[in-house]
N, C-alpha and C positions, 0 to 999 in steps of 0.2 A: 423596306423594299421601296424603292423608285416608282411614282406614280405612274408612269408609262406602262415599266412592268405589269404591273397592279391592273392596273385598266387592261391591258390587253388580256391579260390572264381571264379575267372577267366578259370581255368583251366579247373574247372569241369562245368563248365555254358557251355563252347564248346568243349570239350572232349567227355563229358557223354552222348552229345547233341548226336554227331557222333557215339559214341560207342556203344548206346543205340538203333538207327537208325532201325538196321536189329533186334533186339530184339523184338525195341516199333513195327515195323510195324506187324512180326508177332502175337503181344499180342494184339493191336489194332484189328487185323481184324477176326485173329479165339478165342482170348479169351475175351478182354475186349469190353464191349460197351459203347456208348458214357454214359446213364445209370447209368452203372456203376461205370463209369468215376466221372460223377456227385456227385454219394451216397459215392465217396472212399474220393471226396473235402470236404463234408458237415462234413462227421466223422471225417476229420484231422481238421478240424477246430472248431467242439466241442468237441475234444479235448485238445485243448490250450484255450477256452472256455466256461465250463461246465454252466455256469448260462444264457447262450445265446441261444435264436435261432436261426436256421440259415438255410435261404433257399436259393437256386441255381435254376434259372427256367431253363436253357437250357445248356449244353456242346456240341460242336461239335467240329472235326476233319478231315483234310484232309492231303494226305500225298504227293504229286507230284505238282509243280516241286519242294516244298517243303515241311517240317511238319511244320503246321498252328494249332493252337490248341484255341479256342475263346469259352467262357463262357458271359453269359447273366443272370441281372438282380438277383446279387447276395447280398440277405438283412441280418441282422443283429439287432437282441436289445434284450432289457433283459427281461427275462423269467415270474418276477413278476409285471411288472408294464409297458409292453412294451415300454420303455425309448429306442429310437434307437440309434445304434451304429453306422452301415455303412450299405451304399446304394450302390452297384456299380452296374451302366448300362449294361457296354460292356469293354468286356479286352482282347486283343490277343496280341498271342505269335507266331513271323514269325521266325524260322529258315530256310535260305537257302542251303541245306545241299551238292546240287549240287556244289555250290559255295565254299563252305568249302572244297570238296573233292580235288578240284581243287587248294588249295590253302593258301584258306583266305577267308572269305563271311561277310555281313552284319545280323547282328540278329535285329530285330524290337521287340518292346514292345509297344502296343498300347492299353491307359486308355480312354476310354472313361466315364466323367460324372461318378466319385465317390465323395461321401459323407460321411462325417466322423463326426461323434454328440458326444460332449464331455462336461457332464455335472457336476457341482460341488454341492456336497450335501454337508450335516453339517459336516460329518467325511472323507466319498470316495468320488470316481466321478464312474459313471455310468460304465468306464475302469474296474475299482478295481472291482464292482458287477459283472464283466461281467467272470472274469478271476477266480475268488473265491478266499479261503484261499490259499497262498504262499507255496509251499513244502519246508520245510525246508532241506536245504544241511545237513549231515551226513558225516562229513569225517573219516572211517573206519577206513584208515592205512594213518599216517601225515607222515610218513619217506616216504612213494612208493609216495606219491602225491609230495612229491618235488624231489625224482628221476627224478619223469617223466616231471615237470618244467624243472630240467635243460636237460633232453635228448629233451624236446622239443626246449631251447634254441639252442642246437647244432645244430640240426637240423636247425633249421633256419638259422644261422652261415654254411649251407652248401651253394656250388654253385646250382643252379636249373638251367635245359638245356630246354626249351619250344620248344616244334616241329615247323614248321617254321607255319601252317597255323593256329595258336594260335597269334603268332606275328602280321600276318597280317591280322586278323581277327577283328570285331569290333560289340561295339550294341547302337544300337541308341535305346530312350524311349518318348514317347512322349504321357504326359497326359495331357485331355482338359476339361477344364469345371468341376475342381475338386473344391469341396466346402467344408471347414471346416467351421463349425458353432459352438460356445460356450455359454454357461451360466452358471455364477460363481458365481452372486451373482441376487440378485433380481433384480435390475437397471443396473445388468453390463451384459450386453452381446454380441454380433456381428459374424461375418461373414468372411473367409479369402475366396475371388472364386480367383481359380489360371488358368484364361482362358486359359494358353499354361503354358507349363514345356517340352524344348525341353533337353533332351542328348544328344550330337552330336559323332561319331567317339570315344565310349569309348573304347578304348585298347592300343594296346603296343605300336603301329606305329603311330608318331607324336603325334600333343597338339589334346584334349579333348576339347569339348566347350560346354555351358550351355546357357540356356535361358528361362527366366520366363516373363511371364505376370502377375500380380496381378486384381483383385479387394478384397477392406478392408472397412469395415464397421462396426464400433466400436463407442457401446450404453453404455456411465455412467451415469446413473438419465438422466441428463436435458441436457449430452454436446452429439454432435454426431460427431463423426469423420470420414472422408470418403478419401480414397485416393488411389493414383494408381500406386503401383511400378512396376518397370520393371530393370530387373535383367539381364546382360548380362558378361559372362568369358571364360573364360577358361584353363585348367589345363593337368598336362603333366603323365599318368599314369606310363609311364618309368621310370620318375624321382624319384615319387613316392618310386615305387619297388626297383628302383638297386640304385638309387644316394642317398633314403632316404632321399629327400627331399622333401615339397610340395612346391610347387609355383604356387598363385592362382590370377592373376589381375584381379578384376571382377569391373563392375561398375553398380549403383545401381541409378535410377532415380525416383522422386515421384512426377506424373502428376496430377494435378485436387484436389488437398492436400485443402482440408476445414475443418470449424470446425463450428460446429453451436451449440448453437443458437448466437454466437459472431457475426456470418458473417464474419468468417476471410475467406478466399483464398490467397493461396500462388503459387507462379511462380514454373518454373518446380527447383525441390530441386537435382542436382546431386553430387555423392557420389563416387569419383574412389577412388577404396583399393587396397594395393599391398599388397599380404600379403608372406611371406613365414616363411615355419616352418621347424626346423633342426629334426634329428633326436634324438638329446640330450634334446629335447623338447624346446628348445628354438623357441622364435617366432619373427620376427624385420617384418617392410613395411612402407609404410606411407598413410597417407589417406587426400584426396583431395576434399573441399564442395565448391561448387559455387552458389548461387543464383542471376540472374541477374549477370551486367559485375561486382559489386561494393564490393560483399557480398561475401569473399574467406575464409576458414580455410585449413591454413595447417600442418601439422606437419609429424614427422616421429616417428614411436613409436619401444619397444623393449620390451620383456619378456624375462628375462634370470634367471635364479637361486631364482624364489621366487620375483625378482625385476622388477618393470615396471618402463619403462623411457618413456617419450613424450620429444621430441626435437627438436628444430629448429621450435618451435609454429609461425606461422604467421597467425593474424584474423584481416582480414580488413571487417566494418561489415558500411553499410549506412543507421544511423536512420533515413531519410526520407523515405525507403522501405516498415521498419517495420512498422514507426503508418501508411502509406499505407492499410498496410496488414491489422491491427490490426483498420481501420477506425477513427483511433483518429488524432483529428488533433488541434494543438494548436495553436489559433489565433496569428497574428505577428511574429510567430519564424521560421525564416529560417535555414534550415538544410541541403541545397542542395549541398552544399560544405564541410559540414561534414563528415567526417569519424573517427568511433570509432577503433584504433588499438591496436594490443596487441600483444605481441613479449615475447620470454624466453623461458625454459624450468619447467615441472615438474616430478618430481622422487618419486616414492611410494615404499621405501626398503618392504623387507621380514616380516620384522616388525612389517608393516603398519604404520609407519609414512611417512609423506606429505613432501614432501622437494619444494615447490613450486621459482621460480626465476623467476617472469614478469613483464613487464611493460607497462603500457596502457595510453594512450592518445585520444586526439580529434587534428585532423589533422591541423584543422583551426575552428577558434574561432563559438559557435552557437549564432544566432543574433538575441537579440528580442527587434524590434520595438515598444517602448511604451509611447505615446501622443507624435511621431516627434522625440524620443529620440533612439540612438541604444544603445542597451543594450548587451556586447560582453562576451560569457562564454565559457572558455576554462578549461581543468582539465588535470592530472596529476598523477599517482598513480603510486608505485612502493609495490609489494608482496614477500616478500621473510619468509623463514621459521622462521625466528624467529620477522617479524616486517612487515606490514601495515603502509605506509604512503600517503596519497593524500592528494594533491595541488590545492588548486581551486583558479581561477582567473577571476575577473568581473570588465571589464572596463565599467562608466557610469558616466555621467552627468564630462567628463573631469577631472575624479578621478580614483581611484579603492581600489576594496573590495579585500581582499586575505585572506585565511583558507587553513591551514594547523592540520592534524588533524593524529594523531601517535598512533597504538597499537601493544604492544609485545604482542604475539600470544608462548604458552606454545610448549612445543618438540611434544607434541601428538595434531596434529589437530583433531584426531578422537575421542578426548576425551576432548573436551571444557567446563572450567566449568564458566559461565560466572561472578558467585560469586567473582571465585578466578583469575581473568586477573588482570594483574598490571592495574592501572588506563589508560583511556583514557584521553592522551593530545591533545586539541586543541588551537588554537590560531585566530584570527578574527581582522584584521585588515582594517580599513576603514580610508582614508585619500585624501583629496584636490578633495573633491565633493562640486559640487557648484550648488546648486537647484535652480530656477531662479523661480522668483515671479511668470510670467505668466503660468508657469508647475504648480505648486501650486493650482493658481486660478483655474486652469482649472481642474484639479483633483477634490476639491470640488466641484465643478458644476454638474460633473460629478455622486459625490457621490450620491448627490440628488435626480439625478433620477433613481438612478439604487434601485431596490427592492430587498427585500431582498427572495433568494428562499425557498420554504419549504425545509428542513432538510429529507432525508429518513431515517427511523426508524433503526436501528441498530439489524444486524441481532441478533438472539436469538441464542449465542453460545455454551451452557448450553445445550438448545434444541437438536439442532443439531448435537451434539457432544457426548452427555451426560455426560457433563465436569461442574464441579464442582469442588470450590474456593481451596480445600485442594487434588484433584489427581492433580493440574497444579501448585507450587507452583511459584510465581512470584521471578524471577532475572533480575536482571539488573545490568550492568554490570559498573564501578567507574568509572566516568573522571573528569576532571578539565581544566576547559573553560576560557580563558583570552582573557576580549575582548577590542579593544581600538577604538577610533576614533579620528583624527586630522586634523585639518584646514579643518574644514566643515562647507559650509555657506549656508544656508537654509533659501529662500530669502533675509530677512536681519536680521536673527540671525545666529550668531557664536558660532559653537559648538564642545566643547572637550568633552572624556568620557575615562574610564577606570574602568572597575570591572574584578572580578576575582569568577568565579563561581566551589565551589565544589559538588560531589555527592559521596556518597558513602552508599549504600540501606542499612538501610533505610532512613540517613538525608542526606539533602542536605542545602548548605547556600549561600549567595550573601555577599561577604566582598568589602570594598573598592569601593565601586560602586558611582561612583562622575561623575555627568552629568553637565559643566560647560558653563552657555547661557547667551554668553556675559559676562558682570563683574557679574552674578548671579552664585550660587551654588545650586545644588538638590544631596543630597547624600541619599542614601539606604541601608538598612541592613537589611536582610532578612533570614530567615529560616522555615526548618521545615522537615516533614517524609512524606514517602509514604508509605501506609500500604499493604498487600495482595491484597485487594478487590479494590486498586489505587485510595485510598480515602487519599487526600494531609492533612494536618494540618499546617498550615503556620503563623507566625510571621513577621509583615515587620513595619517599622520605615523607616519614609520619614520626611528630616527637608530640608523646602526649604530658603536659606537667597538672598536676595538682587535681587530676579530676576525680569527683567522689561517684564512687557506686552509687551510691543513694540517690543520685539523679538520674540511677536506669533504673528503678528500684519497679516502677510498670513495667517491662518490661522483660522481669525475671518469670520464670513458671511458677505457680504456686506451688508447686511439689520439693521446689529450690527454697522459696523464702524471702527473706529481707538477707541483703548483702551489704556489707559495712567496709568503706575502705576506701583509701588516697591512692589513686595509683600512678605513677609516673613509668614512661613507654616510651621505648626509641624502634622504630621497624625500617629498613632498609630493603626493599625491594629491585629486582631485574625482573622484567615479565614480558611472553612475547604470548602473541594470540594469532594462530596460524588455523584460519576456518573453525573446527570446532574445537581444537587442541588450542589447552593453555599451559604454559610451561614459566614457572617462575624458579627464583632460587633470590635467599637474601640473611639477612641477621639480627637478631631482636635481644634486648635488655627488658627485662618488667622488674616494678617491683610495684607493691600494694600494703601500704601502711596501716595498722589500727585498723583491722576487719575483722569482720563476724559472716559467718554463713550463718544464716536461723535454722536450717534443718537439715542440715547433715551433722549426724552426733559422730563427734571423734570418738568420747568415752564409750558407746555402744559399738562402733565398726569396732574401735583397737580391742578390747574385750574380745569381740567375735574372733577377731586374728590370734591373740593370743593363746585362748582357749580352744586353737585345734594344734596346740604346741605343747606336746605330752609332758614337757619338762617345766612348763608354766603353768599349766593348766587346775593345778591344786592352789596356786600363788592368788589365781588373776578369781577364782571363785569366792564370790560374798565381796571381795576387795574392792573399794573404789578410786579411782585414778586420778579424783577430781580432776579432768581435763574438760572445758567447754568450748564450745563454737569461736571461740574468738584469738587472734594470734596479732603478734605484733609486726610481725614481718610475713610476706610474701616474695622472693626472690627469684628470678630464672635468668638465664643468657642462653643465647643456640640459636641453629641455624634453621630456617625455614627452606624449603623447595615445595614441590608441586606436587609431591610422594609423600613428602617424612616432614616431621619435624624434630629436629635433634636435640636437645636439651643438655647441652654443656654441662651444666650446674642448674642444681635444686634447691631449696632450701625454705621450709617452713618453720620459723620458732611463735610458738605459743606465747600468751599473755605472761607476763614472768616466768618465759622460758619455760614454765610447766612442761613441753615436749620441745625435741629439735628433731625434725625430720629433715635428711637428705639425699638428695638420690639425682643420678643422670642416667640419662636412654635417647630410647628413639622411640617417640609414635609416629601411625601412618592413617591419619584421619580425611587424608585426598584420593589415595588409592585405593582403588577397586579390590586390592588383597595384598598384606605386609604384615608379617611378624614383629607386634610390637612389644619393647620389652622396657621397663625401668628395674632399675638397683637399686638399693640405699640400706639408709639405717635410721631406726630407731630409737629413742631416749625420752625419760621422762626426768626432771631435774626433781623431781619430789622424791625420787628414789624408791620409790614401790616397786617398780621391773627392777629397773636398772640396776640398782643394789643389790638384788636379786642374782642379777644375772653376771655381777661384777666378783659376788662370792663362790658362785658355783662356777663358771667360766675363766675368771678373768678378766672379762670386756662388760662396760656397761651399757652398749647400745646393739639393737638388734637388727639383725640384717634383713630384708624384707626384699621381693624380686614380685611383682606385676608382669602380667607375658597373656599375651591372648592376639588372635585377630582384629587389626583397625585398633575401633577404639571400644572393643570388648574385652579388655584386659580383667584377670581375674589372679587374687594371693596366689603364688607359689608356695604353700607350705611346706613339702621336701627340701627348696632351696634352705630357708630357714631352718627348720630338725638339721639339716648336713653342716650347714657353716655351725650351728649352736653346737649340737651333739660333738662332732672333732676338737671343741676347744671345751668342753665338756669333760672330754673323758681323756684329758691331759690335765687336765684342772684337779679332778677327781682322782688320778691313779699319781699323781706328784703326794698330795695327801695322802693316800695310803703307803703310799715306800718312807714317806716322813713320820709317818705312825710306826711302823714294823722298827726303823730306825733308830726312834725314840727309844722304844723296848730293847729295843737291844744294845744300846749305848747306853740306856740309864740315864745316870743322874748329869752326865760328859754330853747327852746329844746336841741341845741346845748350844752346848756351844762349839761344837763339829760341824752342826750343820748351818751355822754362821760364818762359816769359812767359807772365802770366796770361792776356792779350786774346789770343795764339794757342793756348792752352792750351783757353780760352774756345769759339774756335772749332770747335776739331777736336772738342770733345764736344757742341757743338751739332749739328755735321756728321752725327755718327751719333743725336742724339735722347738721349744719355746723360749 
């Protein structure tokens, strides 16, 4: 504010006070009444508000030992729709005039319990209603109007001589119990009560002091926020006027600070500000947070020409306070020796670009305990204007994981296009982890009984928003991911890896991507697009060669066993991912050389199967099949989808062929409900069924049919008795008519019924 201003403001506040004295008393007492007094407030005040009413219940006045002048009970709102504006209780005005004569005196200003209602409609707020249409300025003569700027300038540019009892004179204001109330929008609204607002000693002689109380109470839909500032400074009005400078250190505290329905509460939040302002308009100070002993920001900041600078940034912040505050608490991880910091400067030219310079850390590593294991994470980041880089580091299981991840960040931070960012580079290196079989086991155990939780439905954004797939159009922003892993042993598999992952919206693909376990190979090659609506379309090709079970061998259930075997794998997938719905379809070859399952006994299942087969069932008892755990081949081809999986071709052979199983179907191990069913047949090459079933039948393999829901398939034995029994009892009734024959052709049959045309016949007889 212009010294001139300033001084007069002052001036005439205890001048006019004084000057007015032997005037007001005799207009007070032979001409004006209090009345009057009252009806001359109500008209100055509609008129600066014509749409308002406005009542004044009582004025009174006294004039010894000084003028005292106090109003009661003065209301305010709008004319059409009584919308209130303001409420004041009680308000006096103590001039000490004896005191002033003498010198220098105290003036008083005392609010009691005012209330200010400030409401937001579609176009105004209740203010705008209250006040009416704006008079428009009209500048008559533009040459006289900037005369009298600059003769005002001059003026100002003069010395002022203040009489000395202006000097030493002062006013103190003190309002209590003031209450600002808003409502802005339908869900948004609240309350400022300002239980004290002291001015202490405002004038020329020495520092000015301030003091505020708060209560705040701030309603958006469903959060509520409550909190209690107190506000404490002081400022020098001399400086002000003649050095043209302010200087204001105030400090600013927030007691009882919550937020509901979170249930957060916060410790007391304090706020010291140094502020000072030039008269060139420049502004520099610094500003000082504390919460608790752990949680400090500091900086110094600066406005000069257009430019703002923050300098000497120090933030020492203890994430054990915050999820505190914020009730979250993460099982196993220690954080009580952490501190997130953060050090540098930033610069915002005239411009408005960002010139940021910082660097942030974790003081000491955060710890999470997981089955007996510590798991150590520390980070690293460096911001500067043209580049984003952070470091993460994870020491675990006597290795570590390290990611580093880089983006150039364009000259306009205020104008990011996230289309057009140079790609993001990352990097993910994992090496000399060594997972130990009993962490393993114990993980699985683990899995088992943990349940899985229901899912909360995802809010309805659309809804809520009323955002729609073409006002938000999806970006995302290019990188390019290289990840590797080396000397990794995983109870007792060994594992290397290297791929190299691109994005760029809308494709992305998986190159090079080679997972090496033990002497085995699994390589991948994948692609595909994200569309608008983040519905994936994807391509992947997976060829597995030479990999041994026995490097998953942790990984099996105990109730499975040890698993033995070379397996070589080709999968070919199409897969889309449309919200929650995945839909694929593709084609797969396996096969699995020199394997043994440990506990699934063939000899005890095929036993059980055979012995609910009334035609075997005398065969298969006391009998053993010598068949064990172990076969030489594993074989399959068929198609995968998103339902079924179809199975072309089957084929199990045993360790020297001891058995040959075959069979094709469909299982449905995706869907929610499908009839699944296999076919085949059975054969032991040691000839104990087989043989068996080769003399009573004709055929030495047996047919066998799987059929259940999913993947709860269970023996058909009807299908079996039916296909067995029909070649049974063609088998058996050819025998009998070659018997009766015999007899009755004598000593001639044998060679009758080695005649083709009767030979002919009797297999037409039975259809064989």
């Amino acid at each position: 504010m212009k010294k001139k201003i300033l001084i007069g403001i002052l001036s005439l506040s205890i001048i006019g006070a004084i000057s007015l004295v032997g005037v007001g008393y005799y207009f007070i007492n032979y001409v004006a009444k209090p009345e009057q007094i009252r009806l001359m407030v109500i008209e100055n005040i509609q008129k600066q508000f014509p749409n308002a009413n406005v009542s004044l219940e009582h004025v009174s006045y006294s004039l010894f030992p000084g003028i005292k002048l106090n109003i009661k009970n003065l209301e305010m709102s709008l004319k059409k729709n009584k919308i209130p504006l303001v409420s004041l209780k009680d308000a006096t005005v103590d001039i000490p005039i004896l005191n002033v004569l003498k010198g220098g005196g105290r003036f008083l200003v005392k609010i009691d319990a005012p209330k200010i209602f400030f409401k937001q409609g579609k176009v105004k707020t209740n203010w705008d209603d209250a006040m009416g249409s704006p008079k428009k300025n009209v500048i008559t003569n533009p040459t006289k109007q900037v005369q009298n700027v600059k003769k005002q300038q001059k003026d100002e540019s003069a010395n002022v001589s203040l009489p000395a009892f202006v000097l030493h004179s002062f006013l103190d204001i003190k309002v209590s119990n003031a209450e600002f109330t808003y409502s802005i929008f339908p869900e948004t609204n609240g309350n400022f009560i300002v239980k004290k607002l002291l001015l202490k000693k405002v004038g020329l002689s020495g520092n000015s002091a301030f003091e505020m109380v708060s209560l705040v109470n701030l309603n958006a839909g469903e959060n509520k926020i409550s909190l209690k500032p107190i506000l404490i400074g002081t400022f020098n009005l001399n400086e002000i006027l003649f050095k043209k400078m302010i200087k204001i250190p105030m400090e600013l505290k927030f007691h009882d600070t919550s937020i509901l329905p979170l249930g957060w509460k916060f410790p007391i939040l304090t706020n010291k500000i140094n502020v000072v302002v030039h008269e060139s308009g420049s502004i520099e100070g610094t500003y000082n947070f504390a919460m608790k002993d752990q949680n400090k920001i500091n900086l110094n900041f600066s406005f000069m020409d257009g430019n703002l600078n923050l300098a000497k940034i120090k933030v020492q912040l203890h994430p054990e306070d915050f999820l505190g505050i914020m009730k979250l608490s993460i099982p196993k991880l220690t954080t009580q020796n952490s501190l997130f910091k953060m050090t540098g400067s930033v610069a915002i030219n005239k411009n408005g670009r960002i010139l940021p310079k910082l660097k942030t850390n974790i003081s000491s590593p955060l710890i999470y305990k997981f089955e007996g294991n510590a798991i150590e994470i520390s980070n690293q980041t460096s911001i500067t204007a043209t580049k984003i880089t952070t470091k993460s580091k994870i020491k675990m299981f006597d290795g570590v994981a390290l990611s580093k991840v880089s983006l150039r960040l364009p000259k306009d931070l205020t104008k990011i296009d996230l289309a057009k960012l140079k790609p993001i580079t990352s990097t993910l290196l994992v090496k000399n982890i060594t997972v130990p079989q009993q962490f393993i086991t114990k993980m699985m155990a683990n899995t088992k009984k943990t349940k899985a939780e229901p899912v909360a439905a995802a809010p309805n954004i659309e809804a809520a928003g009323n955002v729609t797939e073409s006002s938000i159009p999806l970006v995302l922003p290019s990188f390019v991911l290289t990840t590797s892993m080396k000397n990794i042993v995983i109870g007792k598999m060994k594992v290397s890896h290297d791929c190299l992952v691109n994005f760029s919206y809308p494709k992305y693909s998986l190159k090079n991507c080679q997972f090496k376990i033990d002497k085995g190979l699994v390589t991948v090659q994948s692609s595909g697009t994200i569309s608008k609506d983040l519905s994936i379309k994807n391509k992947t090709k997976a060829v597995v060669k030479r990999v041994s079970f026995e490097s998953f061998s942790p990984f099996i259930p105990a109730e499975v066993g040890e698993i033995k075997g070379v397996a070589d794998a080709s999968v070919s997938l199409n897969a889309e991912f449309k919200g929650e719905d995945l839909k694929f379809n593709g084609s797969y070859t396996a096969k699995l050389k020199d394997g043994m399952v440990e506990k699934i006994d063939l000899e005890k299942l095929t036993k059980q199967y055979l012995s609910k087969l009334s035609f075997l069932k005398k065969k298969v008892k006391g009998k053993k099949l010598n068949l064990d755990n172990s076969f030489e081949l594993i074989e399959s081809k068929g198609k995968l989808s998103d339902s079924k999986i179809t199975l072309s071709s089957f084929i199990l052979n045993g360790v020297n062929k001891k058995i040959l199983i075959k069979g094709r179907g469909h299982i449905y191990p995706f869907a929610k409900k499908g009839r699944s069913e296999i076919t085949g047949s059975w054969k032991d090459s040691a000839g104990i069924i087989s043989n068996h079933l080769k003399k009573q039948t004709g055929k030495s393999e047996l047919p066998f049919r799987l059929v259940g829901d999913n993947l709860a398939m269970l023996p058909d034995y009807e299908y079996s008795v039916k296909k067995i029994g029909n070649a049974y009892l063609k088998k058996q009734g050819k025998k009998k008519i070659e018997k009766v024959l015999k007899k009755k052709l004598g000593k001639n049959a044998d060679k009758i019924l080695k005649n083709k045309k009767v030979n002919k016949l009797l297999k037409g007889l039975f259809g064989n």
